[in-house]
C-alpha positions as CSV (number, residue, x, y, z in Angstrom):
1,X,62.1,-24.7,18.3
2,X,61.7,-26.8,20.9
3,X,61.2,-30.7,19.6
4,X,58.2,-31.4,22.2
5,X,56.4,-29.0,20.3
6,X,57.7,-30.5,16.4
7,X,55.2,-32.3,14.8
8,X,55.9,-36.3,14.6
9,X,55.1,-38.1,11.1
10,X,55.8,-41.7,10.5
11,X,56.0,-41.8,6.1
12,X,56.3,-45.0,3.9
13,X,58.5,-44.1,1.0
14,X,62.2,-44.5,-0.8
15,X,65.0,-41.5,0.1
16,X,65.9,-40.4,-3.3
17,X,69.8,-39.6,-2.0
18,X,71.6,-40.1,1.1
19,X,70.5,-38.3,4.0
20,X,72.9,-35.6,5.4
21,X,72.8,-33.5,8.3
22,X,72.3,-29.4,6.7
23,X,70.5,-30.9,3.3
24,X,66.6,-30.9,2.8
25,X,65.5,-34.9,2.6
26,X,64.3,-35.9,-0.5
27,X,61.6,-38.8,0.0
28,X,59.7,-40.5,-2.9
29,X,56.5,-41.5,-1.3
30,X,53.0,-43.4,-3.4
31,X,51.6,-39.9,-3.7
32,X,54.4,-38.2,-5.1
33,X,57.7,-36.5,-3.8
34,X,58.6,-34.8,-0.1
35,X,61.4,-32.3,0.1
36,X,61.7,-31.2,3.9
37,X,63.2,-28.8,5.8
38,X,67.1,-28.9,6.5
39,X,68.2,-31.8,8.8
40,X,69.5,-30.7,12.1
41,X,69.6,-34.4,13.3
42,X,69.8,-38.2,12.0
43,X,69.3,-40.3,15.4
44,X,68.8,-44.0,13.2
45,X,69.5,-45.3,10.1
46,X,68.8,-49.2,9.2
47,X,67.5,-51.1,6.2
48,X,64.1,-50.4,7.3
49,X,63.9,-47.3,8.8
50,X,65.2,-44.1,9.0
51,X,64.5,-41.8,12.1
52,X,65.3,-37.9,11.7
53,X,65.1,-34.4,12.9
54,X,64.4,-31.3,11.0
55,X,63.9,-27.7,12.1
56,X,59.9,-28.2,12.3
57,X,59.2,-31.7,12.4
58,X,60.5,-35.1,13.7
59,X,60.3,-38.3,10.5
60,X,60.2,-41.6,10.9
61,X,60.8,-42.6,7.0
62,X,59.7,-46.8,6.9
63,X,61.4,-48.0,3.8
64,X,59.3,-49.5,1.5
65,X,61.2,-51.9,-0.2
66,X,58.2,-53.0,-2.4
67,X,58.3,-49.9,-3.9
68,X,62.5,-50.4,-4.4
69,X,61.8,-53.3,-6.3
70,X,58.5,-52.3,-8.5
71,X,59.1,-48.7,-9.1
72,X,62.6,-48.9,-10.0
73,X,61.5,-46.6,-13.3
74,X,59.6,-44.3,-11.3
75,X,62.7,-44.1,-8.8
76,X,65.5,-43.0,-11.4
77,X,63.4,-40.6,-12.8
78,X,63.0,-38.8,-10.0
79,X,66.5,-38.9,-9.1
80,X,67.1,-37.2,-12.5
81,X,64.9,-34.5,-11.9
82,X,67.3,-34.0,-9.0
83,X,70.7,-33.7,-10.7
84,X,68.9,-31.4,-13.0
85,X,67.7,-28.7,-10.4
């Protein structure tokens, strides 16, 4: 698919384990959890951002760090349910 025709989202939210380039994203956003498509491309990682590519649609992931420190609970939990499935 040609990326001028991906759809472009800009999300607030925590990745629940490290990004890698084949592997679905897990994000942890206020509303609940995002699982996307495989990655074909990471072109940024910092402390506040993550910018990345997957077959359909193009991420900009803002780290919400308030959500870090607050929902630490919420966090683990999550990350649980992953090493379960």
């Amino acid at each position: 698919m040609d990326e001028n025709f991906k759809k472009e989202l800009t999300i607030k939210g925590v990745l629940l384990k490290p990004i890698k380039k084949g592997e679905r994203a897990k994000i942890l956003e206020r509303i609940g959890c995002r699982d996307t498509s495989p990655v074909v491309e990471i072109t940024k990682e910092g402390y506040d951002c993550v910018c990345f590519e997957t077959a359909y649609s193009v991420y900009t992931l803002l780290i919400d760090h308030d959500m870090l420190k607050k929902d630490r609970s919420r966090i683990a939990e999550y990350k649980k349910l992953l090493e379960v499935s």
